[in-house]
C-alpha positions in Angstrom: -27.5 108.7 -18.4 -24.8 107.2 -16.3 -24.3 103.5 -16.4 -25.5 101.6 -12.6 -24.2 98.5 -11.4 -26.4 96.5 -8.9 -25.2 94.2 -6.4 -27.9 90.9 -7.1 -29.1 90.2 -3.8 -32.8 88.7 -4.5 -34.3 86.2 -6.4 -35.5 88.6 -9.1 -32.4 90.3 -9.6 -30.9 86.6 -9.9 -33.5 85.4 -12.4 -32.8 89.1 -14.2 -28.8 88.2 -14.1 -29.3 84.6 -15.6 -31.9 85.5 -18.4 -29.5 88.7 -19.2 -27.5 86.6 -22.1 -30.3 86.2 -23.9 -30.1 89.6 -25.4 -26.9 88.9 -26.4 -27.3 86.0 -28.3 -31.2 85.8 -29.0 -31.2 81.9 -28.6 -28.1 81.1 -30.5 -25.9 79.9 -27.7 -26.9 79.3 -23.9 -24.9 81.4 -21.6 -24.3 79.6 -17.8 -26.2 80.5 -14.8 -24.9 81.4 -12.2 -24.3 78.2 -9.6 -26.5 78.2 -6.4 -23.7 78.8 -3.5 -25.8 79.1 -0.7 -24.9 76.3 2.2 -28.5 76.9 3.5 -29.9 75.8 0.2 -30.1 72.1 -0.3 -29.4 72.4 -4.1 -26.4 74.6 -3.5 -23.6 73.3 -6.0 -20.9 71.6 -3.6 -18.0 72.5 -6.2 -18.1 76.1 -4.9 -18.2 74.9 -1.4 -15.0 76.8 -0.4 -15.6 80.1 -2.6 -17.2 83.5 -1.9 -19.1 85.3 -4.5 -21.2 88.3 -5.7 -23.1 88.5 -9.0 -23.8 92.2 -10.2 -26.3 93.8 -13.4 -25.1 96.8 -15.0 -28.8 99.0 -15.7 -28.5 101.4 -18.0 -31.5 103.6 -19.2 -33.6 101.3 -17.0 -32.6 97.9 -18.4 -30.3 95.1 -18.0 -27.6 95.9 -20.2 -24.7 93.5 -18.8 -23.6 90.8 -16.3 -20.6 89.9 -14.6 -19.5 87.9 -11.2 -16.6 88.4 -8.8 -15.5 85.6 -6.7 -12.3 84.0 -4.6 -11.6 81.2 -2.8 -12.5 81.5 1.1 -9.1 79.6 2.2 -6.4 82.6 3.0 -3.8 80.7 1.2 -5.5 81.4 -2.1 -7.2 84.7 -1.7 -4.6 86.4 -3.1 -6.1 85.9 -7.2 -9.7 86.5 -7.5 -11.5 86.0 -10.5 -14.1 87.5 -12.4 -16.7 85.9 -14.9 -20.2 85.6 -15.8 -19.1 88.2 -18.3 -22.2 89.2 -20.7 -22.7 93.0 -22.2 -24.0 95.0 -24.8 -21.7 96.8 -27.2 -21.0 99.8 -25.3 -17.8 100.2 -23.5 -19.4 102.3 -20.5 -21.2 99.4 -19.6 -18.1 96.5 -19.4 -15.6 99.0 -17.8 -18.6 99.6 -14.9 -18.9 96.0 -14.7 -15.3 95.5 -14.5 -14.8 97.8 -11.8 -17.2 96.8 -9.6 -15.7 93.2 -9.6 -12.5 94.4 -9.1 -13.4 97.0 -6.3 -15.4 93.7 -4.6 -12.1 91.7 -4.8 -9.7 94.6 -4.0 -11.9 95.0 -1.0 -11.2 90.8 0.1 -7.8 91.2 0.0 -7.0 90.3 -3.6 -3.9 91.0 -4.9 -4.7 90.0 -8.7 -7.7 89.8 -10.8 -8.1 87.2 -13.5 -11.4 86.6 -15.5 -12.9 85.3 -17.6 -13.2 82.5 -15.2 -16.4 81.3 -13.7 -15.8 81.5 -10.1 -12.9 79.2 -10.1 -10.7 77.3 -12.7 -12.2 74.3 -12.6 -15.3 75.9 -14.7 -15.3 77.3 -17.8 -11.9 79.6 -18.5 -11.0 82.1 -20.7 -12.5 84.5 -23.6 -12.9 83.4 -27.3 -10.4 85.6 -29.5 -9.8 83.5 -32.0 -11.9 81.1 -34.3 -15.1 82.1 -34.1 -16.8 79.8 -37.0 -17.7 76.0 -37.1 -18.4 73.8 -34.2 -18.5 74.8 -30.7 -19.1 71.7 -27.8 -20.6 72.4 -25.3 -19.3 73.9 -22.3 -16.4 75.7 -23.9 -16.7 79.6 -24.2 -18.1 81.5 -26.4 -19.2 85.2 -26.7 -19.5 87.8 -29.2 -16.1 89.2 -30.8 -16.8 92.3 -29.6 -15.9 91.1 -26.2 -12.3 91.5 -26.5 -12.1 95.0 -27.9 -14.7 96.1 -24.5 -11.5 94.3 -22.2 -9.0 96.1 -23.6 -10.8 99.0 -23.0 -11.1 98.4 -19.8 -7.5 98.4 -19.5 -7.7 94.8 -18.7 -3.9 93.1 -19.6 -2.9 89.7 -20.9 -2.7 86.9 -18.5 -2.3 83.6 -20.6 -3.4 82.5 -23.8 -5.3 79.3 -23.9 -4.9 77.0 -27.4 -7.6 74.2 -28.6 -6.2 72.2 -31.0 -8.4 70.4 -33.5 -7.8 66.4 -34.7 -9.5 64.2 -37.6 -10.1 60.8 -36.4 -10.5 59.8 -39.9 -7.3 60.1 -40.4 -4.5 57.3 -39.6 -3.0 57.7 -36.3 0.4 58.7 -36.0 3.0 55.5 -36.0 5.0 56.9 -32.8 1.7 57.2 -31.1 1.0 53.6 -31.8 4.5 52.6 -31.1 5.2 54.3 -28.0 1.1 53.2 -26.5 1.9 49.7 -27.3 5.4 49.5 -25.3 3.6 51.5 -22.3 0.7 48.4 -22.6 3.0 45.6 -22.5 3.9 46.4 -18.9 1.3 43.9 -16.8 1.6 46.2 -13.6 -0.4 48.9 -15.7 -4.3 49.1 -16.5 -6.8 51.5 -17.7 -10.2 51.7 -16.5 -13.4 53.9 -17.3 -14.9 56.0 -14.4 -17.5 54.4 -12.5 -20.3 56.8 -11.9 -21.9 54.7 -9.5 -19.0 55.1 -6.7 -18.4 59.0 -6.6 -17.1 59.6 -3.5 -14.3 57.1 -4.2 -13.9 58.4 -8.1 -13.9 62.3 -6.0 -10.3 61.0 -4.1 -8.9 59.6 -7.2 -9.8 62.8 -9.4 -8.4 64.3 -6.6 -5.4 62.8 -5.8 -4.0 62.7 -9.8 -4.8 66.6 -10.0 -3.3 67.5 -7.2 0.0 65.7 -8.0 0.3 66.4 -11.3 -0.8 69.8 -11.8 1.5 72.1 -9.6 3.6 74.4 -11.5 1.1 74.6 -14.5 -0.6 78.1 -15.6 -4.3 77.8 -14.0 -3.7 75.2 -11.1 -5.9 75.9 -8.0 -6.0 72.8 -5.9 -8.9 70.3 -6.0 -10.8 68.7 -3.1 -12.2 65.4 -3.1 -15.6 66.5 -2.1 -15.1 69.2 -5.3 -14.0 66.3 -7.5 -16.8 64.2 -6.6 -19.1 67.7 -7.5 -17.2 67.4 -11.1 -18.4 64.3 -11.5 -21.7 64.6 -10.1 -22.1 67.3 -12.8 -20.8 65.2 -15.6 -23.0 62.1 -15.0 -25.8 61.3 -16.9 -24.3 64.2 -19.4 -21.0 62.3 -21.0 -19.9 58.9 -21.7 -17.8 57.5 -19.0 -16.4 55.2 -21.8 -14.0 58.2 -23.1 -13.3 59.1 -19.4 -10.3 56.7 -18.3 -7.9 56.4 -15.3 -4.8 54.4 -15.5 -3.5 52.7 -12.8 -0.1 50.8 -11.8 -0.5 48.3 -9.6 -4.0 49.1 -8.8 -2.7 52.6 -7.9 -4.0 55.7 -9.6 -1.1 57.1 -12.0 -2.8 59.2 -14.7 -6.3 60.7 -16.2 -7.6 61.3 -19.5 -10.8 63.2 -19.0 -12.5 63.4 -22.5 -16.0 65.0 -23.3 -18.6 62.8 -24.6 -21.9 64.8 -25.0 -24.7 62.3 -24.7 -27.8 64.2 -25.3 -27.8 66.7 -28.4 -29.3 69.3 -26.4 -26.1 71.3 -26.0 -26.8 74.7 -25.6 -24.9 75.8 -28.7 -26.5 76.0 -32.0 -23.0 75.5 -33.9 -22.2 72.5 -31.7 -22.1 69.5 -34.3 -22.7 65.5 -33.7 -19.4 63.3 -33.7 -17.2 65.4 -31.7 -15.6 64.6 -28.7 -13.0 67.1 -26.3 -10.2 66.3 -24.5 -10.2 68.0 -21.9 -7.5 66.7 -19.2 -4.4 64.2 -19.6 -2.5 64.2 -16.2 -0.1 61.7 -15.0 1.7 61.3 -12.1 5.2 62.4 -12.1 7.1 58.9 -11.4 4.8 57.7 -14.2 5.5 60.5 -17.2 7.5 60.1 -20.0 7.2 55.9 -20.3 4.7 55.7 -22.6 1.7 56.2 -20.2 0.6 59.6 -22.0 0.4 57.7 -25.1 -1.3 54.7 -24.0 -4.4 57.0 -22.8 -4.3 59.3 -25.7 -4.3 56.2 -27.8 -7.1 54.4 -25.8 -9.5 57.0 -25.7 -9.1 58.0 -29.4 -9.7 54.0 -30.5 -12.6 54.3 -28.3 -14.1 57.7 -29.6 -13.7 56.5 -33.0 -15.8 53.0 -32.3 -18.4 55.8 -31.1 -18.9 57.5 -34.5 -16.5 60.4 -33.0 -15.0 62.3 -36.2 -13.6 65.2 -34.8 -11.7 65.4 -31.7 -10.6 68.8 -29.7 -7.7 69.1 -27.7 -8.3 71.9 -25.4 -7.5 74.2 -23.2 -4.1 74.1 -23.7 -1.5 77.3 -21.8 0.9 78.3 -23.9 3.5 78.0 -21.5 2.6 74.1 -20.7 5.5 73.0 -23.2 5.2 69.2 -22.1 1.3 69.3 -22.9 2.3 71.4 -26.7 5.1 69.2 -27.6 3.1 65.4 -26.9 0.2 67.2 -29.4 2.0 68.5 -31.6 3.7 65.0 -31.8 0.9 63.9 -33.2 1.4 64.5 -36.4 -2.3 66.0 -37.4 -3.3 68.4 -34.9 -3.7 71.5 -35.8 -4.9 75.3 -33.3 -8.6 75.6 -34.4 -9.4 78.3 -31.2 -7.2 80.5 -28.9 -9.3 81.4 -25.6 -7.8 84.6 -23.6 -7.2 84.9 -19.9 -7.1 88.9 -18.8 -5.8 90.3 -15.5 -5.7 93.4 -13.5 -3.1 94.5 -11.0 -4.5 95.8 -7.6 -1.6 98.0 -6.5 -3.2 99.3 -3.4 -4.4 96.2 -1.7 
């Protein structure tokens, strides 16, 4: 029997899609659902404000047997990558390349030149597909998925895009001198401080996240430009989740220069069985480019490890790292201890025809 692929249009088709990773993983991890887009609902999720989706269920033999979501950004400038994500299936390559091809045939239809997935409606949600390291601890929202997955993508004649590293760090250890050194130099300049996020003034916090992203990001694998109403939505999403303590903006002379964004779950109910207590991810370090290469990198990195540790963090993640961001590569690897615990893949497809 051939392989169907429904367009979700309902609320029970919805609930279908969102409960459909639960026979993947029989409560073992907690899959994402997918985000409520609709401008007409009043709980609509205001970081998809500017994109256009559609969630699909592959039914095969009369039963949900995989998942998947195409969407692209609704401004023309950058409708020309779309992205695919949601990804879920059984182990049965039928299923992922009908899947696959119905997000693609969705985006080929919008205009999209290029396909590039997993990534959950756009970059600034979770990226990429686990290849690599598969065992130990997981935080919470990273990806995850069944190895399996890879071997269905390549099927589907899906090619490589970018790998995505995640570098692992014991804060146990002593820190590297240079590090120290070069944080210390950065500090003694009085025109530069570092603050935590204040939670309590979002809209404000939004322009900031905004503003450091936007300057310093261009040119990097992944960018995809970021509102202030969309960075206030990050945030929005974040409070009440993670520390703000391990989530610090430097400023020189009261002006915004650079961000270290590091994960601090809060509440143990994470959504990953493997997930384990004391860990901590760094998920962003961007500065300014008048600002880079005087220390400022390491003051932050410095900063929020000093602060992890006096939080009982043990083990600290460095991720997701492009391999082609050399900067980002060489300042970790500079650390002395690091060391590639994960490698998360990014897959594309070629529309040829659009």
């Amino acid at each position: 029997m051939a392989v169907e692929v429904v367009a979700v249009s309902g609320p029970e088709e919805l609930q279908v899609f969102n409960a459909f990773p639960g026979s993947v993983y029989h409560g073992f991890y907690t899959a994402p659902s997918f985000p409520i887009i609709d401008p007409a609902n009043p709980r609509r999720d205001r970081l998809f404000a500017r994109v256009e989706a559609q969630p699909f269920l592959a039914v095969h033999r009369g039963y949900a047997a995989g998942r998947i979501a195409a969407g692209v950004h609704t401004e023309g400038r950058l409708r020309s990558t779309g992205y695919f994500g949601y990804f879920e299936a059984l182990p049965d390559p039928a299923v992922a390349a009908a899947l696959i091809e119905s997000a693609s045939a969705w985006l080929a239809g919008r205009g999209v030149k290029v396909m590039t997935g997993p990534v959950d409606l756009t970059p600034h949600e979770r990226v990429g597909l686990l290849v690599e390291g598969f065992r130990g601890f997981h935080l919470p929202g990273m990806p995850y998925n069944p190895p399996y997955y890879q071997d269905l993508f390549k099927a589907s004649g899906l090619e490589l895009e970018m790998n995505l590293l995640a570098y692992h760090y014991d804060l146990r250890k002593s820190l590297p001198e240079r590090l120290v050194r070069v944080a210390s130099r950065a500090m003694n300049n009085h025109s530069l401080s570092i603050r935590e996020l204040d939670f309590n003034n979002l809209t404000a916090e939004g322009e900031t996240f905004s503003c450091l992203h936007n300057g310093s990001m261009p040119g990097i694998w992944g960018f995809a430009p970021l509102s202030p109403e969309e960075g206030a939505a990050i945030w929005r999403r974040l409070k009440g989740f993670y520390d703000p303590g391990l989530i610090l903006i430097a400023e020189v002379d009261g002006k915004p220069a650079g961000l270290c964004l590091t994960l601090l779950a809060l509440r143990r109910n994470t959504g990953m069985a493997l997930a384990g207590p004391g860990a901590a991810r760094l998920a962003v370090l961007a500065v300014l480019p008048p600002f880079r290469f005087k220390g400022l990198e390491a003051a932050l990195i410095l900063e929020c490890i000093r602060r992890a540790g006096r939080r009982g963090v043990m083990r600290f993640e460095l991720s997701q790292i492009a391999e082609s961001n050399r900067m980002m590569n060489k300042i970790i690897q500079n650390m002395g201890q690091a060391r590639k615990g994960r490698v998360y893949r990014v897959y594309r497809r070629t529309f040829l025809d659009s």
